[in-house]
C-alpha positions in Angstrom: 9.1 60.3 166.7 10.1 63.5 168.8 13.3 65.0 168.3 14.1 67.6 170.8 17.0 70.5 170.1 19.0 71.2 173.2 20.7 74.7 174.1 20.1 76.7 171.0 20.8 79.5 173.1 21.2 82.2 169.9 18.1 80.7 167.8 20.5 80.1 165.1 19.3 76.1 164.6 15.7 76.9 164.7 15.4 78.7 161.4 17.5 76.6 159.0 16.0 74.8 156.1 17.5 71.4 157.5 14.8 71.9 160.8 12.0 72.5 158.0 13.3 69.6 156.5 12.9 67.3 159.7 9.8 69.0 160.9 8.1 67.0 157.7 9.0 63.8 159.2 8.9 64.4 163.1 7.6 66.5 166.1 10.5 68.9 166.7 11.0 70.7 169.8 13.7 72.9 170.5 14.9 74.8 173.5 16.6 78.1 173.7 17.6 78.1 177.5 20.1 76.7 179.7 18.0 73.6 181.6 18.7 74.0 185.1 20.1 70.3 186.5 19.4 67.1 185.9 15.8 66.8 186.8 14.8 69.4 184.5 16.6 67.8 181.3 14.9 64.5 182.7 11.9 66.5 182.4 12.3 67.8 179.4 13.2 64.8 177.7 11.1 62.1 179.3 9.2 61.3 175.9 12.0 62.3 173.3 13.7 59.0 171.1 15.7 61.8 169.8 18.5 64.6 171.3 20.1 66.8 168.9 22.5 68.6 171.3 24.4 71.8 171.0 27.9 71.5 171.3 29.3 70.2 175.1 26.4 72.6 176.4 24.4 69.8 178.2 26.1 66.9 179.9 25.0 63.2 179.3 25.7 60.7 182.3 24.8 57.1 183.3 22.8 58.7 185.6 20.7 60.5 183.1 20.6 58.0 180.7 18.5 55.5 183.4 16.1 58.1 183.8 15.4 58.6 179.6 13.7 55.3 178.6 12.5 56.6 175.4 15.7 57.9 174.3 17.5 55.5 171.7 19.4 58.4 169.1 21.5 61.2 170.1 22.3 63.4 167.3 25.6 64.7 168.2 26.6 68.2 167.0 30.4 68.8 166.4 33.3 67.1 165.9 33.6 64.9 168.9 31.7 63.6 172.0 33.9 64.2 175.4 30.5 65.3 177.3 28.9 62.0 176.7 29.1 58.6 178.4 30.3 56.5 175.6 30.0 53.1 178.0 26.5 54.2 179.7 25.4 55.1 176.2 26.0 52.0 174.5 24.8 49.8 177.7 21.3 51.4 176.9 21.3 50.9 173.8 21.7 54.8 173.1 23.4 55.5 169.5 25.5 58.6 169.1 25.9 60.0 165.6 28.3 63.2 165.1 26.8 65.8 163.1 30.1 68.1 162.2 29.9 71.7 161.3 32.0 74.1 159.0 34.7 74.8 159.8 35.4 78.5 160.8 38.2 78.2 163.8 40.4 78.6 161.3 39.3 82.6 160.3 39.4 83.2 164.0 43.2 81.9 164.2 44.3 84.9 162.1 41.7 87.2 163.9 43.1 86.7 167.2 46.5 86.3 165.7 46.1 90.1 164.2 44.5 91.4 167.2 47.2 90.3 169.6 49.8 91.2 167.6 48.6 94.8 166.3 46.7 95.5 169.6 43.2 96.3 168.2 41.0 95.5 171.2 44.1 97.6 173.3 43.2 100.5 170.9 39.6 100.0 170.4 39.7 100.1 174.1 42.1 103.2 174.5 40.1 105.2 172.2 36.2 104.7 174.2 38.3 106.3 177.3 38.5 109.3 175.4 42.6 108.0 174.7 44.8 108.0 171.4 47.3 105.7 172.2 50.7 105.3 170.1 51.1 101.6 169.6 53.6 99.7 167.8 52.1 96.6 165.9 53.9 93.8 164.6 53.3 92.2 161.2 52.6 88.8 160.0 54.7 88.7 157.1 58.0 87.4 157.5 57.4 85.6 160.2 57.3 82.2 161.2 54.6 80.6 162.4 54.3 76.9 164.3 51.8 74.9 164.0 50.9 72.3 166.4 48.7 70.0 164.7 48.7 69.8 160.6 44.9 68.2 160.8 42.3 69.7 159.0 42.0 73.2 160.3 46.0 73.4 160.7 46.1 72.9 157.1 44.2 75.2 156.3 45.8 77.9 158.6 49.2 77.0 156.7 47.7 78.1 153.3 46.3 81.0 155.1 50.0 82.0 156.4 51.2 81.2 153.7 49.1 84.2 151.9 50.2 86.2 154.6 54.1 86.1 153.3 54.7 83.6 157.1 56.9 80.4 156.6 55.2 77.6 158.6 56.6 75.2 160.6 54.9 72.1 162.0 54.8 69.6 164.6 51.9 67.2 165.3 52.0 63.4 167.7 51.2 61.4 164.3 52.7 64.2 161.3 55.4 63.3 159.2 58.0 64.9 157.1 55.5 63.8 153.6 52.5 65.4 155.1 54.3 68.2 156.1 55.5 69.2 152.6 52.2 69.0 151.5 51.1 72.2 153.4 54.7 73.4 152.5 55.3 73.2 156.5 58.8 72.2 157.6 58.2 69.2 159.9 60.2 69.7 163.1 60.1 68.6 166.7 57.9 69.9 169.1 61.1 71.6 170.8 62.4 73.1 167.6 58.8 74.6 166.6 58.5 76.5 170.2 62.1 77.6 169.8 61.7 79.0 166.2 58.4 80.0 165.4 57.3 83.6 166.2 53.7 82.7 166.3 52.5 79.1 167.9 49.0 78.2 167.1 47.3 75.3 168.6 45.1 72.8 166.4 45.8 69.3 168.6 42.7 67.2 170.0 42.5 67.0 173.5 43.7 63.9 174.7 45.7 62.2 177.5 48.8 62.8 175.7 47.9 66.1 174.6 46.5 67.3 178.2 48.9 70.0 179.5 51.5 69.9 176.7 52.4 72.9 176.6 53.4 73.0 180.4 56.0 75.7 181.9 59.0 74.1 181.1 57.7 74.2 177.3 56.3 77.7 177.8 59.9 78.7 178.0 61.5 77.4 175.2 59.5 80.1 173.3 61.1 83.1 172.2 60.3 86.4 174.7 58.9 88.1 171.1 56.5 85.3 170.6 53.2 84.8 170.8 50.3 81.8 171.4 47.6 81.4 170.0 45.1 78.8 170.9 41.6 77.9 169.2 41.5 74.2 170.0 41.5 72.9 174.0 42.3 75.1 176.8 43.9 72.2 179.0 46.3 71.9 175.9 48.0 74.8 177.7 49.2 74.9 181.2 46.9 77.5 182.3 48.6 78.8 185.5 51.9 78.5 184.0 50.9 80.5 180.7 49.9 83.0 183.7 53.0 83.0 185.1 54.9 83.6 181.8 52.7 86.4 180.7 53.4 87.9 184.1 56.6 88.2 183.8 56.1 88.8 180.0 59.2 85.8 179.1 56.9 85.7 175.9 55.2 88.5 173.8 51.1 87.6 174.3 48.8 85.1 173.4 45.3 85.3 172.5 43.1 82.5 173.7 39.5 81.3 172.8 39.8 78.4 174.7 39.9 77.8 178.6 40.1 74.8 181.1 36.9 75.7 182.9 34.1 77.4 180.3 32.8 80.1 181.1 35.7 81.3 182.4 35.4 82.4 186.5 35.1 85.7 187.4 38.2 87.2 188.0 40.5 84.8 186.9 43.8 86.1 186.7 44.5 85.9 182.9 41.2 88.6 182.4 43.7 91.2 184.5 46.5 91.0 182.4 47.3 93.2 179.2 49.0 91.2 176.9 46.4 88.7 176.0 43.1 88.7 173.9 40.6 86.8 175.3 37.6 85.6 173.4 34.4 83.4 174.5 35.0 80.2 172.3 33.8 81.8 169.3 35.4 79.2 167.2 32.6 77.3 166.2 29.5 79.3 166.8 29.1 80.8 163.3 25.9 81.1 160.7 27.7 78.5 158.5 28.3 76.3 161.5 25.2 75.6 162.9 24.0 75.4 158.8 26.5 72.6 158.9 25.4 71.2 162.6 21.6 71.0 161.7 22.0 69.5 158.1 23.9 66.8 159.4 22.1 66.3 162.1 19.0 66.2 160.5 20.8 63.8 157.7 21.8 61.4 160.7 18.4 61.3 162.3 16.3 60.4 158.7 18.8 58.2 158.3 18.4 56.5 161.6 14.5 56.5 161.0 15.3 54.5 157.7 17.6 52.0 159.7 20.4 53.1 158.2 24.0 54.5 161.1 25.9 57.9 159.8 28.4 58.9 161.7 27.8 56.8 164.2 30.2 56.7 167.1 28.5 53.2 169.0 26.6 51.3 166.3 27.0 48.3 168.1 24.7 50.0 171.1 21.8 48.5 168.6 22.3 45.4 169.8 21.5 46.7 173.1 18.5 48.0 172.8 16.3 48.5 175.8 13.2 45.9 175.1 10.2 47.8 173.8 12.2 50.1 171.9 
């Protein structure tokens, strides 16, 4: 069998012990550049039963899956498959497996959180120009920070603010008052957390119902000494509005690792303003993440080889498997 590693663009897959580990069973291949197109991932992956891709890095359409035959197991890095064609996939008989990593969005949150608030990058910046800038920094203790979505990494930003001295506050589409006192968050409304907190930090899945929910009108309920913080989905936020508000500065900053079109453009007009941190989806791209992406991965693919599903997203796209496979 020939497994083939997508978009490993910082080599950080290739050397774990779990690609040692699958070596011993299978004929590994893994790329560290961007394929251009789809005719060269057709290419790439004409004989391959096997895709172990990076992230949302390389796209997988009906189209390409009627030019990949051989592929029957995709190997699914992460927590979730938007960049896949669920239907196409299952109508070839193509089974996707997830193959979650750790979790280290949540250090980030209070990264960017510090950063925007204390203006390091403003005075790491400052200081190269030959500057020393007087800058008043605000703290984290005392305040109160909103949380929009009290899953797994919200959680563990709550204990996290709570170490901090912050009081937490919580809204999420499915959280309830009980699951909230578990993180000692006070459940509230999704208009009461924008009105009260001093910090709002985004954990939601993107969805249709979570798609542009923070929007202007929402934007503005914040307080004008606020800030937003968003490691989950840029189309979460209103992008243009969140512009507009920082432009007129009716809130304090934000600091953003997410965007609705990644990379971001050249010269879009959030990079030319100075009260937001931006950062180039660092969330997940971490030593113990892709540790956690290739174990399971590799986990999911023996697994499959033994004629056993984990994780699997389709496992009903067995029983339509391509003859011959």
């Amino acid at each position: 069998m020939k497994v083939t590693v997508l978009d490993d663009y910082q080599h950080a897959i290739a050397p774990t012990q779990a690609m040692v580990r699958l070596r011993q069973h299978a004929e590994v291949q893994i790329l560290h550049e961007k394929l251009g197109g789809e005719a060269a991932v057709v290419e790439t992956l004409r004989d391959s039963q096997v895709v172990i891709p990076i992230r949302e890095r390389t796209k997988f359409t009906a189209s390409l899956f009627e030019k990949l035959p051989a592929l029957e197991f995709i190997s699914q890095t992460g927590n979730h498959a938007y960049h896949i064609d669920m239907e196409a996939a299952t109508a070839h008989g193509i089974v996707v497996s997830l193959a979650p990593g750790g979790n280290s969005t949540t250090e980030l949150t209070f990264g960017l959180m510090l950063d925007v608030m204390r203006k390091i990058s403003q005075g790491d910046q400052a200081m190269r120009r030959g500057e020393w800038p007087f800058i008043l920094g605000y703290v984290l203790k005392g305040k109160t920070l909103g949380i929009l979505g009290l899953g797994k990494i919200g959680t563990e930003v709550a204990a996290i603010a709570r170490a901090f001295g912050m009081n937490v506050i919580a809204w999420g589409p499915t959280l309830t008052q009980e699951r909230a006192a578990k993180s000692n968050a006070k459940f509230l409304s999704l208009e009461e957390v924008l009105q009260s907190a001093d910090v709002v930090s985004v954990h939601l899945k993107l969805s249709d119902d979570s798609k542009n929910l923070l929007n202007e009108a929402r934007l503005r309920l914040m307080k004008k000494s606020a800030y937003l913080v968003n490691t989950a989905r840029g189309a979460i936020v209103d992008e243009m509005a969140l512009v507009k508000i920082l432009q007129e500065r009716a809130i304090a900053g934000a600091a953003l690792d997410v965007f609705v079109e990644e990379p971001l453009p050249k010269n879009h007009m959030i990079t030319q303003l100075d009260n937001v941190v931006l950062t180039p989806h660092l969330g997940w791209p971490t030593d113990s993440g892709f540790e956690g992406f290739a174990e399971n991965a590799v986990t999911n693919i023996l697994d499959y080889m033994q004629g056993k599903l984990t994780r699997a997203l389709n496992p009903e796209a067995m029983n339509r498997r391509r003859k011959g496979n």
